[in-house]
Structures are given as structure tokens and as C-alpha cells.
C-alpha positions as CSV (number, residue, x, y, z in Angstrom):
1,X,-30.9,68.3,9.5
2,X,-30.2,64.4,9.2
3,X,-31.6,61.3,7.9
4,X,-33.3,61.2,11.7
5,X,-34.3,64.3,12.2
6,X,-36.3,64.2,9.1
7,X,-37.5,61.0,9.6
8,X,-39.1,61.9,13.1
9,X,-40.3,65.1,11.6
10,X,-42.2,63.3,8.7
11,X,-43.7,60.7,10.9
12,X,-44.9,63.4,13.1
13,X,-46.8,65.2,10.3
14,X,-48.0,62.5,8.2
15,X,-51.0,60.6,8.1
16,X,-52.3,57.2,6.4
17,X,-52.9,56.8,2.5
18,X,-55.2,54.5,0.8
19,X,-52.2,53.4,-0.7
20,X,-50.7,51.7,2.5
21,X,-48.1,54.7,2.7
22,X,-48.2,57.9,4.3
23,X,-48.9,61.5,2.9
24,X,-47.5,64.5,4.3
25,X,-49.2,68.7,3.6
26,X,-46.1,70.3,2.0
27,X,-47.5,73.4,4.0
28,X,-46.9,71.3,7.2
29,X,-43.5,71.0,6.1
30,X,-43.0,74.4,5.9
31,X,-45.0,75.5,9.0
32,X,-42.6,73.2,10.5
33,X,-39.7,75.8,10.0
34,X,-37.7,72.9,9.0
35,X,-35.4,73.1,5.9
36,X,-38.2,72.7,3.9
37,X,-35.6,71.5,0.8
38,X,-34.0,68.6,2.8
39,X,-37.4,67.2,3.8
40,X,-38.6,67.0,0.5
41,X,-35.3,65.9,-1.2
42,X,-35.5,63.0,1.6
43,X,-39.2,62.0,0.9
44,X,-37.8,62.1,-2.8
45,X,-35.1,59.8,-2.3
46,X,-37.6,57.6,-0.5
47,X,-39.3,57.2,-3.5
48,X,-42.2,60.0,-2.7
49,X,-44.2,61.4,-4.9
50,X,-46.0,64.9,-5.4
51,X,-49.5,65.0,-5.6
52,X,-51.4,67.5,-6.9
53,X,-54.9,68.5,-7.0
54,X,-56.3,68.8,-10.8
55,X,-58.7,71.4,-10.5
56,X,-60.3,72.4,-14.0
57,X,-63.5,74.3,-12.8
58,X,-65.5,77.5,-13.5
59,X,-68.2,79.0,-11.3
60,X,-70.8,81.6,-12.1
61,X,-70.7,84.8,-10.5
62,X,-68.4,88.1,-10.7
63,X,-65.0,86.2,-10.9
64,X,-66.7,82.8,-12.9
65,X,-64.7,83.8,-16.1
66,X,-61.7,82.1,-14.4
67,X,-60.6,78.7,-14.9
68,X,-57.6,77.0,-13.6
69,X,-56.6,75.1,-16.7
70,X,-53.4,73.0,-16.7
71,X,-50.5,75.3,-17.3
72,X,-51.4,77.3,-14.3
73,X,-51.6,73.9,-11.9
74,X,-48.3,73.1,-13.3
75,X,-46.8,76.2,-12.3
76,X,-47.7,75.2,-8.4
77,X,-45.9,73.5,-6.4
78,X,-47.3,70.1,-5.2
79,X,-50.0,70.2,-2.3
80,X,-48.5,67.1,-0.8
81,X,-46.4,64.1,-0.8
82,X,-47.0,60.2,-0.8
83,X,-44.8,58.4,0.4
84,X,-45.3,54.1,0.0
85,X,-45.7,52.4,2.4
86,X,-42.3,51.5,4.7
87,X,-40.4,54.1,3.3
88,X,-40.6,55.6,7.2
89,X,-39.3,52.4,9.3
């Protein structure tokens, strides 16, 4: 894919940020069937960012002995990228 290609495809799946830039589902990236490496090395070397979701919380229950502490959220991969703002023009 090129630099226009890419661009098109991120526009196309991302949506406004509180920041003033755009953030794009990394699992829209890959339900895109795009080359899900290229996107995300391109919204890098737009200066995106991954975001992740810090999730450190235990329920009751059968399973409420498990809690996501912050090794295992490292492990992930990031749920999305921002991107600021005019890094798509």
C-alpha cells in the first residue's frame, strides 16, 4: 500500500478525538484486510500514538479472583490509535 492508500483508508475509519486529532479501532484496521503493519507504521510516523485501556478491576462471582493487573495489559496490543490533529491532510 502507499502513503495514499493509507491515508484514504485511515480517514475512512477514524473518527474525532477530544484532542483535535482523530483515533482509529486497531480492530478496524485489521477488519480492513489491509497490511495491518504499514497502517500502523504510517500512523506512527505521523506521530500516532497507542492508546490503551488501563483496566485494573475485580468482580465478585465464579471467575472474580481474576484481575488484569499491568503486566498482562502490557502484553496486549494497543486498542487504538490517536493520531493529532492534521496529521491526515
Amino acid at each position: 500500500m502507499d502513503d495514499l492508500e493509507i491515508n484514504a483508508l485511515v480517514s475512512r475509519l477514524s473518527r474525532p478525538h477530544p484532542s483535535g486529532g482523530v483515533v482509529i479501532e486497531r480492530a478496524a484496521i485489521l477488519a480492513a484486510g489491509a497490511e495491518s503493519t504499514a497502517v500502523i507504521d504510517w500512523i506512527a510516523a505521523r506521530a500516532g500514538k497507542p492508546e490503551t485501556a488501563a483496566v485494573a478491576t475485580r468482580s465478585g462471582g465464579l471467575h472474580g479472583a481474576r484481575i488484569e493487573n499491568g503486566a498482562a495489559a502490557a502484553a496486549r496490543p494497543p486498542l487504538r490509535y490517536v493520531l493529532p490533529e492534521g496529521a491526515l491532510r
